[in-house]
C-alpha positions as CSV (number, residue, x, y, z in Angstrom):
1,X,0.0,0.0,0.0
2,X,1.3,3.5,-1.1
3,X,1.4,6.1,1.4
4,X,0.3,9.5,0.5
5,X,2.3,12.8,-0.3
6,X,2.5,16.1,0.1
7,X,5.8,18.5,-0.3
8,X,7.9,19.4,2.9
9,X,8.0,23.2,2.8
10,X,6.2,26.1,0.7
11,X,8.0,27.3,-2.2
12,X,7.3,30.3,-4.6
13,X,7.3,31.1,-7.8
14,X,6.3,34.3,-10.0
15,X,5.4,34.7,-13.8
16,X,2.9,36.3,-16.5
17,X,-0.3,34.7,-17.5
18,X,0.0,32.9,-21.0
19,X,-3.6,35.0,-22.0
20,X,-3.8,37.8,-19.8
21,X,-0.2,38.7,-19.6
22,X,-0.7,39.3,-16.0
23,X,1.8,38.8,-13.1
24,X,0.8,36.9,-10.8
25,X,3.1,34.8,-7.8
26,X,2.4,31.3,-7.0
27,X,3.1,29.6,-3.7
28,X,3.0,25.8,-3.0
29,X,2.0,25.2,0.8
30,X,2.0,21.2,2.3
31,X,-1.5,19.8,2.9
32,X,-2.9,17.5,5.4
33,X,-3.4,14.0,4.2
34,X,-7.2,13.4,1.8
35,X,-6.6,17.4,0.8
36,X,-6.2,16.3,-2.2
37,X,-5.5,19.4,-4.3
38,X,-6.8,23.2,-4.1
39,X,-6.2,26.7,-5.3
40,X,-6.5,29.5,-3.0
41,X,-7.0,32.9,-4.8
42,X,-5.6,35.3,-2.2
43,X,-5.9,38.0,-4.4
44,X,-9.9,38.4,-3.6
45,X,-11.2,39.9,0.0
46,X,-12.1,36.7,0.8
47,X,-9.8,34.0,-0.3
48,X,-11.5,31.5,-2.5
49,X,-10.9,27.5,-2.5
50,X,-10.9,26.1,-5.8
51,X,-10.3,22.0,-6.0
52,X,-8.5,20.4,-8.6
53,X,-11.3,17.9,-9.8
54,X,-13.3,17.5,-13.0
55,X,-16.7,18.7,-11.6
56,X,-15.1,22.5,-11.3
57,X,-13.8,22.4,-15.4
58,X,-15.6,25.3,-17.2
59,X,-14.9,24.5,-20.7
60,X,-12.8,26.6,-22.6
61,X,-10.7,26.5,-26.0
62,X,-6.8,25.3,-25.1
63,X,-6.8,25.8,-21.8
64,X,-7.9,24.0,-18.6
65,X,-10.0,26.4,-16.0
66,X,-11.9,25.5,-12.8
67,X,-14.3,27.4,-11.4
68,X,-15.9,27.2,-8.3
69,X,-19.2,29.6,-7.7
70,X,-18.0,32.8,-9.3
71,X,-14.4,32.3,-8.8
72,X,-11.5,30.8,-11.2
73,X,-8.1,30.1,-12.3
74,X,-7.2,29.5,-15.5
75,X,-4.1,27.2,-17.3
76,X,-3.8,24.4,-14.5
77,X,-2.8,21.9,-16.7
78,X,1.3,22.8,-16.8
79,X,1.1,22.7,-13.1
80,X,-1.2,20.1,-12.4
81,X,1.1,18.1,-15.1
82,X,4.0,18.4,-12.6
83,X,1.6,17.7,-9.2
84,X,0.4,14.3,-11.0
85,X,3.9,13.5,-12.4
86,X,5.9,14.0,-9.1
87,X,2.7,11.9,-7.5
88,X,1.8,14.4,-5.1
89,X,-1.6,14.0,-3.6
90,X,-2.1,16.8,-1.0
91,X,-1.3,20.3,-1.8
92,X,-2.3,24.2,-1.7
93,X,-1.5,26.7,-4.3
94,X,-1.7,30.5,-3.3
95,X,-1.9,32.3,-6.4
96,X,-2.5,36.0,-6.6
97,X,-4.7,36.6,-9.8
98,X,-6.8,34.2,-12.0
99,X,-4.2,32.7,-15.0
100,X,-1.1,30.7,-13.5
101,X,2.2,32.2,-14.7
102,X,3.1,30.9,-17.9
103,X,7.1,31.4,-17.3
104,X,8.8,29.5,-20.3
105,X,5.1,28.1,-21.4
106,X,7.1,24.6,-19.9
107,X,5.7,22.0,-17.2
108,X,9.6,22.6,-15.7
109,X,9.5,25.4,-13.5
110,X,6.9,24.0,-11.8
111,X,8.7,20.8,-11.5
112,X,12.2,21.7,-10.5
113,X,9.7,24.2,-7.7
114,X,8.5,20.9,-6.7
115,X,11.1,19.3,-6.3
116,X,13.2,21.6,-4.7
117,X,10.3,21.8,-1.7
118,X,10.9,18.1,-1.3
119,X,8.3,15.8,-1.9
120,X,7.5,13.6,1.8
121,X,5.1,10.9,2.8
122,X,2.5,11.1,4.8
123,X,0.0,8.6,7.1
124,X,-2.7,7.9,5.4
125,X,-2.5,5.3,2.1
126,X,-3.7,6.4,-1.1
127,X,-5.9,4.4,-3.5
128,X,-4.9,5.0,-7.2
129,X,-7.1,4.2,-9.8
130,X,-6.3,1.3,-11.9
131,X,-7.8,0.6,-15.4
132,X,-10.2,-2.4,-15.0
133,X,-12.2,-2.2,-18.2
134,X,-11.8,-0.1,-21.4
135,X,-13.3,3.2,-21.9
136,X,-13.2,5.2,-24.6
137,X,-13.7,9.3,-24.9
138,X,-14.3,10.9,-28.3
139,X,-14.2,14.5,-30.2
140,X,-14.9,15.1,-33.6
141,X,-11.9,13.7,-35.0
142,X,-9.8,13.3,-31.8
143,X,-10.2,9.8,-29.4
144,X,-9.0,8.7,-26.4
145,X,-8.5,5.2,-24.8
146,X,-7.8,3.4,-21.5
147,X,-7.1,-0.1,-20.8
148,X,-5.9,-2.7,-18.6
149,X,-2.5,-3.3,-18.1
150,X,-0.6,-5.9,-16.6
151,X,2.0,-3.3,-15.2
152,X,2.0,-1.2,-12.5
153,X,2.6,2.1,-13.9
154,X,0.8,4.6,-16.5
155,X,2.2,3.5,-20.3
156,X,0.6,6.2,-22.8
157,X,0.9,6.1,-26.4
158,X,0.3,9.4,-28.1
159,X,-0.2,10.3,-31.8
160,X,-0.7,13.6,-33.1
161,X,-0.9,14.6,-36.3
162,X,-2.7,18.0,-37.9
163,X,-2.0,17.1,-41.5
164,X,-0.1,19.8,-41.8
165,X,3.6,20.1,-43.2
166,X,4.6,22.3,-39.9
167,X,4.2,19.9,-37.2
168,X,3.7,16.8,-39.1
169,X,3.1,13.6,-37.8
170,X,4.5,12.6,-34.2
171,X,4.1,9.2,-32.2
172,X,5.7,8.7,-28.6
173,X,5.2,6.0,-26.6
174,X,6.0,7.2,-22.7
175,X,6.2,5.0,-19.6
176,X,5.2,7.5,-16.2
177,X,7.6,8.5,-13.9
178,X,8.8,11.1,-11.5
179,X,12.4,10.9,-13.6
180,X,11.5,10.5,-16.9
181,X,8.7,13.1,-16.9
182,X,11.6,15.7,-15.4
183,X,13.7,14.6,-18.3
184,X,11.3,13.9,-21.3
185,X,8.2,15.3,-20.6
186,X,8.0,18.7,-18.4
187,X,11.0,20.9,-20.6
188,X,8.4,20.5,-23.7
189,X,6.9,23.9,-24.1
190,X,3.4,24.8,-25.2
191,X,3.2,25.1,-29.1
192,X,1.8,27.8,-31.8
193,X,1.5,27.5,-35.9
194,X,2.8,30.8,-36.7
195,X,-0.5,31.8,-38.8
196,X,-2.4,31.5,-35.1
197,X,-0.2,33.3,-33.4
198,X,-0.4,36.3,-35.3
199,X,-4.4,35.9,-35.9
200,X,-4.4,35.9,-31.9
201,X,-2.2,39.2,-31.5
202,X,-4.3,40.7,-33.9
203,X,-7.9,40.1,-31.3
204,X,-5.2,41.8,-28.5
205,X,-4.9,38.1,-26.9
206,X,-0.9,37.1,-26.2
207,X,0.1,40.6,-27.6
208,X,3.0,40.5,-24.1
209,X,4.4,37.0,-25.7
210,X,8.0,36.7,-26.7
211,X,10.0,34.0,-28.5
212,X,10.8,33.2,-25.3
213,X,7.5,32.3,-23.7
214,X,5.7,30.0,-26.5
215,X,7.4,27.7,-28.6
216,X,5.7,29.2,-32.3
217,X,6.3,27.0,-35.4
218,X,6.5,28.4,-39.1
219,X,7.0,26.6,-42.2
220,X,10.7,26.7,-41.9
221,X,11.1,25.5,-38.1
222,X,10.7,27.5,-34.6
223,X,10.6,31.0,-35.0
224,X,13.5,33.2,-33.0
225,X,14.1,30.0,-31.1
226,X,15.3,26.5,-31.3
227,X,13.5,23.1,-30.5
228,X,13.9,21.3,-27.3
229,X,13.0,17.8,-28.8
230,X,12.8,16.6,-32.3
231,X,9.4,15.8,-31.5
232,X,8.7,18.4,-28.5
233,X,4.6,18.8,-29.8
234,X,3.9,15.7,-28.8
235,X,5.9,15.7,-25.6
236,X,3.9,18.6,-24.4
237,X,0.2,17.0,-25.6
238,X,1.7,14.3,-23.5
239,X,2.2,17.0,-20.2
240,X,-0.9,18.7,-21.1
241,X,-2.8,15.1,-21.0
242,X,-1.1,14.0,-17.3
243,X,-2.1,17.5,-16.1
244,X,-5.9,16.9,-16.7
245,X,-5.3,13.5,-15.3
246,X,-4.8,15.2,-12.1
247,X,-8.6,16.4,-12.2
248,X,-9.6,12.8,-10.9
249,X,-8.1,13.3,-7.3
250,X,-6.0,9.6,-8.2
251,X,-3.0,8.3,-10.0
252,X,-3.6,6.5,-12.8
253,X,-2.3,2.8,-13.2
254,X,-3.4,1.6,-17.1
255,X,-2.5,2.3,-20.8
256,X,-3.8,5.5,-22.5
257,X,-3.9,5.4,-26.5
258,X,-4.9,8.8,-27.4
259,X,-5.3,10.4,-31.2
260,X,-5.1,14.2,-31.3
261,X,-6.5,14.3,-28.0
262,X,-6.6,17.9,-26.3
263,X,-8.5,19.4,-23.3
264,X,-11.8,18.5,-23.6
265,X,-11.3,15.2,-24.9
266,X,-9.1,14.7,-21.7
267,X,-12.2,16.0,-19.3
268,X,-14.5,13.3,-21.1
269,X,-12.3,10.5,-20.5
270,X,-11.3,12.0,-16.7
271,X,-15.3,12.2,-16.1
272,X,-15.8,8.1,-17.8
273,X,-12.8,7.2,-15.1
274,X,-14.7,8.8,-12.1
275,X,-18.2,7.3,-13.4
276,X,-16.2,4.0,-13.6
277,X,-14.9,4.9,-10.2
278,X,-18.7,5.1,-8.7
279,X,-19.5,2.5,-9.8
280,X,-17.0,0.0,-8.4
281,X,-17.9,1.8,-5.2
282,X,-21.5,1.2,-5.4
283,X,-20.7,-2.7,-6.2
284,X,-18.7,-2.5,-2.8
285,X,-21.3,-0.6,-0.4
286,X,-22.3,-3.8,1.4
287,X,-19.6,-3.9,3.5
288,X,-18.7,-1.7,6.7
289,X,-20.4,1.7,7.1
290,X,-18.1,4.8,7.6
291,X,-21.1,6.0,10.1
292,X,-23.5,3.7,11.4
293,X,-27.0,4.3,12.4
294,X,-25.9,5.2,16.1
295,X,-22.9,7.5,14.8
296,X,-25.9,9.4,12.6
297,X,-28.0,9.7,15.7
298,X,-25.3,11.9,17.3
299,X,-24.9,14.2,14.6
300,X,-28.4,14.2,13.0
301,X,-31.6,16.1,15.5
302,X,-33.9,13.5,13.6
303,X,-35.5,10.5,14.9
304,X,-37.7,7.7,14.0
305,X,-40.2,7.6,11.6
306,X,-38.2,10.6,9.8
307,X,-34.3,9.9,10.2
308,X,-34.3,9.0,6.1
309,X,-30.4,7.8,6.3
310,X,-29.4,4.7,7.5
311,X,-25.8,5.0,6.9
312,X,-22.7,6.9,5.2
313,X,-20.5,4.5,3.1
314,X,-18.3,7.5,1.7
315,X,-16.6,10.4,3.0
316,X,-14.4,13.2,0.9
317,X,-13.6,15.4,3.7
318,X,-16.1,18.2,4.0
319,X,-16.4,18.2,-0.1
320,X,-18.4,15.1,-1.1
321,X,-20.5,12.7,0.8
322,X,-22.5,8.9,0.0
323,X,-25.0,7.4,1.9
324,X,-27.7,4.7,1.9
325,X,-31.6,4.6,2.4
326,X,-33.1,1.3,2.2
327,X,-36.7,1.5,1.4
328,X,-39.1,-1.4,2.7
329,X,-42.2,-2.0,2.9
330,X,-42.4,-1.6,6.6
331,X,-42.3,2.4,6.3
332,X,-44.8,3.8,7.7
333,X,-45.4,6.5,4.7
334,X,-46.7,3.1,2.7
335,X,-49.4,2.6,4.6
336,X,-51.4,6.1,3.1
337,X,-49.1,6.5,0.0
338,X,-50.8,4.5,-2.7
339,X,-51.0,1.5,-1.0
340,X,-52.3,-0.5,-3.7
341,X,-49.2,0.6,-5.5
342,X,-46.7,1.9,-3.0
343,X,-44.3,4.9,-3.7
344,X,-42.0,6.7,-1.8
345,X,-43.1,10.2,-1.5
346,X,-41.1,12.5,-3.5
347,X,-40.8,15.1,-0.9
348,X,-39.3,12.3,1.6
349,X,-36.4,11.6,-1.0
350,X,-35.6,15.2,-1.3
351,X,-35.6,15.0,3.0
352,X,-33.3,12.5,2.6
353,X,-30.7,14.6,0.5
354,X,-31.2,17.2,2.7
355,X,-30.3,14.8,6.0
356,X,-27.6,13.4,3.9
357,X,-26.3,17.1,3.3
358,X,-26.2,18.2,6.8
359,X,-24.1,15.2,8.1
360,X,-21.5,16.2,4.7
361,X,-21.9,19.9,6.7
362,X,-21.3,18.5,9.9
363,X,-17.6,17.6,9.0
364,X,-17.0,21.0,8.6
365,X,-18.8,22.4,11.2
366,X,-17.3,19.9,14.1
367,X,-16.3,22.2,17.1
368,X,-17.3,25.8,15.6
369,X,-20.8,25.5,17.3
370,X,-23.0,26.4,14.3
371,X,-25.5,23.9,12.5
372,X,-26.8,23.6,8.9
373,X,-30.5,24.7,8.7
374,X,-32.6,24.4,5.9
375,X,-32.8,27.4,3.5
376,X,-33.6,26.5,0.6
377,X,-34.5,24.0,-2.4
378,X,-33.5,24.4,-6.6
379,X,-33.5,22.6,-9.4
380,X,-35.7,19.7,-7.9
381,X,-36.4,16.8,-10.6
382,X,-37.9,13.7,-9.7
383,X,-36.8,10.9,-12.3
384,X,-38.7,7.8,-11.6
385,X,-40.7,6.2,-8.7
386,X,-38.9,4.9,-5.6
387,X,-40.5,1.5,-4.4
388,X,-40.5,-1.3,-1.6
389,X,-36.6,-3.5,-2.0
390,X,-34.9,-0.6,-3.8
391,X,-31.9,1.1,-2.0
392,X,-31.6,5.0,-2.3
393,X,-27.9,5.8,-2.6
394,X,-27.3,9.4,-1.7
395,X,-25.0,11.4,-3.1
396,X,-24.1,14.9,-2.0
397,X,-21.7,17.2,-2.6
398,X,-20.9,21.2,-1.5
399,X,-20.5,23.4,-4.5
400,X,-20.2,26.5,-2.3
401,X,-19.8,27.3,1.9
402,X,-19.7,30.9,2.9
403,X,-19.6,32.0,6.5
404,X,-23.6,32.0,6.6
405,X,-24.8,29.6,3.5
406,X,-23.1,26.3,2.0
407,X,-25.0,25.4,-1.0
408,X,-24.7,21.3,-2.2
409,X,-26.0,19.7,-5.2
410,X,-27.4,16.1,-4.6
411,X,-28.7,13.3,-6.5
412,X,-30.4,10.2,-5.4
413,X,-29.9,6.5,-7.4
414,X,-31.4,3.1,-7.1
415,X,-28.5,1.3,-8.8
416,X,-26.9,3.3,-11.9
417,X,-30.1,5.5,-12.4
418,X,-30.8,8.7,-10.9
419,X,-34.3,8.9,-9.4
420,X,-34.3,12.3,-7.9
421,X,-31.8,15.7,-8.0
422,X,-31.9,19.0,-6.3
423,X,-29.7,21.7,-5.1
424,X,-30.3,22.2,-1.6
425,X,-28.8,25.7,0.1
426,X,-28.5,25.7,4.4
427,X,-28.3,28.7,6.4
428,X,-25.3,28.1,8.8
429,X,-26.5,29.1,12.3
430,X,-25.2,28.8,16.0
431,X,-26.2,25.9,18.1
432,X,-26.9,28.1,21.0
433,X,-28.7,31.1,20.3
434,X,-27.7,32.6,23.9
């Protein structure tokens, strides 16, 4: 079993923005084990926590953002790249505007940052995800695969290939690991046909950009500069691909074939691993219960007939939460709810999200003596009838906590199919109004 990592002192570095030109200084602070990864921006009033997963991507052309409420960051992937590559699971990154600096449009500063903060182990064990079944993500004319593979390491195969005479065709086959991606992978810079370049400069967008910042390609070679690899485009979609990678909070153990695949071809295939991911964890909920119905009575005010959780299987810090509801025939709400053909009430299921999202709010709230009231309900969809034998699987997860709201978005499932959604905001109050 793997132990978990984080890095053994902050480190800082400073740079432009690729898009904005902006300067802007990153810091890398250690985390606490099950962190996982997240952005502070410290430029706002209120510093804002944005986490590296693929539920916080707002889609955009070249570039990887997350967003979380109203708040962003923008270009994670060079970084990200480096976090994945170095396998470092728990970290915080300061960062004092919205675009991460560009520096030499590399994965290596990053890196040798890394690095020089010292990468250490911590308690806890971490659980990579390993390739147990194909999958497959496609875009227009760009594909992605992942398989099983017999070794314990990430093997991707990469082709790309725009037609064109300026980059032509490229293949690499790469085997992940802290050394070889310092050596191979993280020096190869991002990459610009010169006919873009100056169609982007003309819309204002790059206009700061030197030869020394982007690696841009004309029809006789680099332009004002000088190629770090034979075959550096590919080596950088390579970086690019292992920086979205990160947005599944899990190394990756498999074999990736991938076609001309860029961002948003990455995000499909990181969002078919984490459905994967769900459900191998939902074929493995009949075992031992993270909170038991006694350990739910201690944090939840509700009692019998309308405690509507019977236990929490899963448990992502204060972020994401799972639990289960079985539904028999013995509920009381049967006996006056069509009881020729008995259905859980709608409005119970959407009770149950809500009980599901205060015990995810009490993790957060443990010792500050405030408790998650009810404020609100959106977005409510009921998808198909709840009966007698099925088991409600509630899933919940906080999108947004302020110091007086926390706002989660829930779904409930029998098996793979959703039955109900809502997003549910709490008002955060203190326990003790004296």
């Amino acid at each position: 079993m793997q132990a978990q990592k984080t890095i053994a002192k902050p480190v800082t570095i400073k740079g432009r923005g690729l898009f904005t030109g902006k300067e802007v200084q990153l810091t890398f602070k250690p985390a606490e084990p099950d962190t996982g990864v997240v952005f502070v921006r410290t430029d706002l009033d209120n510093p804002a926590r944005i986490p590296a997963r693929i539920n916080k991507v707002q889609p955009r052309p070249r570039q990887t953002v997350l967003q979380n409420g109203t708040v962003s960051v923008e270009t994670v992937e060079h970084c990200l790249a480096a976090i994945f590559a170095l396998e470092i699971d728990n970290l915080e990154i300061e960062i004092s505007g919205r675009e991460m600096p560009n520096i030499d449009g590399s994965c290596l500063p990053f890196t040798e940052a890394l690095i020089d903060a010292g990468v250490e182990e911590q308690e806890k064990p971490r659980t990579p995800f390993v390739i147990s079944e194909p999958l497959v993500a496609q875009e227009s004319n760009a594909i992605l695969y992942a398989l099983p593979d017999r070794n314990d390491q990430l093997n991707i195969l990469y082709e790309l290939d725009y037609g064109d005479n300026i980059i032509g065709r490229q293949l690499l086959n790469y085997n992940l690991s802290p050394q070889s991606f310092r050596r191979d992978i993280a020096p190869a810079r991002t990459f610009l046909p010169e006919s873009e370049a100056r169609e982007f400069q003309t819309r204002g967008i790059g206009t700061h950009l030197t030869a020394g910042d982007i690696l841009v390609l004309g029809e006789q070679g680099p332009v004002d500069n000088q190629l770090r690899f034979a075959d550096e485009c590919v080596r950088h979609k390579i970086a690019d691909l292992l920086g979205d990678l990160m947005l599944l909070g899990r190394l990756v153990r498999g074999r990736l074939i991938a076609y001309r695949s860029g961002h948003s071809c990455n995000h499909q295939m990181v969002r078919r691993m984490q459905e994967l991911i769900q459900r191998q964890q939902r074929s493995q909920w009949g075992g031992q219960a993270l909170l038991d119905i006694r350990k739910i009575q201690k944090i939840l005010p509700h009692r019998y007939p309308f405690l509507l959780v019977d236990r929490v299987i899963e448990i992502d810090g204060d972020r994401r939460a799972v639990g289960i509801k079985n539904v028999t025939m013995n509920e009381q709400f049967f006996q006056g709810h069509f009881p020729g053909t008995p259905i859980m009430p709608g409005v119970l299921i959407v009770e149950a999200l809500a009980q599901m999202s205060g015990l995810l709010f009490a993790q957060r709230l443990e010792h500050t003596g405030q408790l998650a009231v009810l404020l609100s309900m959106d977005k409510v969809k009921m998808r198909r009838a709840v009966v007698p034998g099925d088991q409600l699987i509630l899933e919940v997860e906080a999108v947004r906590v302020k110091s007086r709201t926390g706002d989660c978005r829930c779904r409930a499932l029998v098996a793979d199919q959703v039955v109900a959604e809502a997003q549910i905001r709490f008002m955060l109050v203190d326990a003790d109004p004296a």
